[in-house]
C-alpha positions in Angstrom: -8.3 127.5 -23.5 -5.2 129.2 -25.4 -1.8 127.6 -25.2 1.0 130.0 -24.0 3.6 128.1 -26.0 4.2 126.4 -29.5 3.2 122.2 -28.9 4.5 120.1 -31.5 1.8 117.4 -32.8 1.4 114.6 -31.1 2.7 116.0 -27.5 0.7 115.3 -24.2 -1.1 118.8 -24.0 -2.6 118.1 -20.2 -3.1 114.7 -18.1 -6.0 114.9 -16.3 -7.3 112.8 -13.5 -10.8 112.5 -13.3 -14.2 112.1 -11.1 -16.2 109.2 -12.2 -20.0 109.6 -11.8 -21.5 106.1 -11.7 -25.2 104.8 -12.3 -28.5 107.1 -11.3 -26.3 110.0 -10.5 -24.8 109.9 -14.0 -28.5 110.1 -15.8 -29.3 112.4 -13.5 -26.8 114.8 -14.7 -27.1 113.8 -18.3 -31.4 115.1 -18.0 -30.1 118.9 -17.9 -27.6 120.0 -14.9 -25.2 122.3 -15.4 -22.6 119.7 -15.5 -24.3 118.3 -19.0 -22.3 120.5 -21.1 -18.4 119.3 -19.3 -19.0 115.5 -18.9 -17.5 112.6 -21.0 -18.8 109.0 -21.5 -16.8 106.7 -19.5 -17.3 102.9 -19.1 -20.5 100.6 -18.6 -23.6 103.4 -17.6 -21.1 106.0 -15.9 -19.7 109.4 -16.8 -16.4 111.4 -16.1 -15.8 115.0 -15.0 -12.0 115.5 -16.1 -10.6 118.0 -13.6 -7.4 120.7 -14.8 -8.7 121.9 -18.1 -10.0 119.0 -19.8 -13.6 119.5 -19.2 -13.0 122.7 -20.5 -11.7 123.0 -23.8 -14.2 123.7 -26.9 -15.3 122.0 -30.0 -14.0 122.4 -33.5 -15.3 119.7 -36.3 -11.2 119.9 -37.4 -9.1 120.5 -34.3 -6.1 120.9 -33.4 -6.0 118.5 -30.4 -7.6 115.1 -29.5 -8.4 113.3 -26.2 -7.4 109.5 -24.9 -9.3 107.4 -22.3 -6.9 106.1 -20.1 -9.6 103.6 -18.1 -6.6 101.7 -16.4 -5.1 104.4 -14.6 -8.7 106.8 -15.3 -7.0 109.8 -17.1 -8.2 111.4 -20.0 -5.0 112.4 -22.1 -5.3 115.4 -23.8 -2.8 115.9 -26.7 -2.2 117.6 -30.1 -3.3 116.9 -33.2 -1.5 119.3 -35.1 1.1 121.7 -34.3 -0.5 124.7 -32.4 1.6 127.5 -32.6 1.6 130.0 -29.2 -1.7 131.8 -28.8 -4.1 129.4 -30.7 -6.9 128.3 -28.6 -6.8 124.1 -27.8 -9.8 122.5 -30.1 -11.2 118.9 -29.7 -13.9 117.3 -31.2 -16.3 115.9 -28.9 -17.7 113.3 -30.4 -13.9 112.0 -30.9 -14.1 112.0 -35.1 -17.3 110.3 -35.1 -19.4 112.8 -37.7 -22.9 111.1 -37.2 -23.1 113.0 -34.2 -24.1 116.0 -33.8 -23.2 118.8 -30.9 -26.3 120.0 -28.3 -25.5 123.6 -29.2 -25.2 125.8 -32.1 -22.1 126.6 -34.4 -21.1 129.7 -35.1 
């Protein structure tokens, strides 16, 4: 995902509601579906499917933008880390700055 305009660091980038997958359903799709690689933990055993463009944005180990839980109202808040000039493609770290993990797919 590529912004289309400059955003100043610490704006809300997107809000994005989001499908909660509870339970047997969630370990199900965490053994290897298609829906493994766009899923976030959420609370307890389940999982969330952020809808807009939050399940879509890629990895960087030093991004540009980070991503909020909001279990309340269940959002995930997407905003930026950095500024990100117009044209730079949105970055997050999935694992959410924790650097003992590592990612499920190769970096280039």
């Amino acid at each position: 995902m590529f912004c289309t305009e400059d955003i100043l660091a610490d704006s809300v980038i997107e809000i994005c509601p989001i499908l909660i997958i509870p339970g047997e359903q969630a370990r199900e799709i965490v053994r290897g579906y298609i829906l493994y690689e766009y899923y976030f933990e959420w609370k307890k055993d389940s999982i969330a499917l952020a809808l807009g463009y939050g399940s879509l944005y890629n990895h960087a180990a030093t991004p540009n933008a980070f991503f909020e839980a909001d279990y309340k109202n269940q959002y995930i808040i997407f905003k930026a880390a950095t500024d990100i000039p117009s044209g730079t493609e949105i970055l997050v770290d999935y694992h959410a700055g924790n650097p003992d993990e590592q990612v499920w797919f190769e970096i280039k």
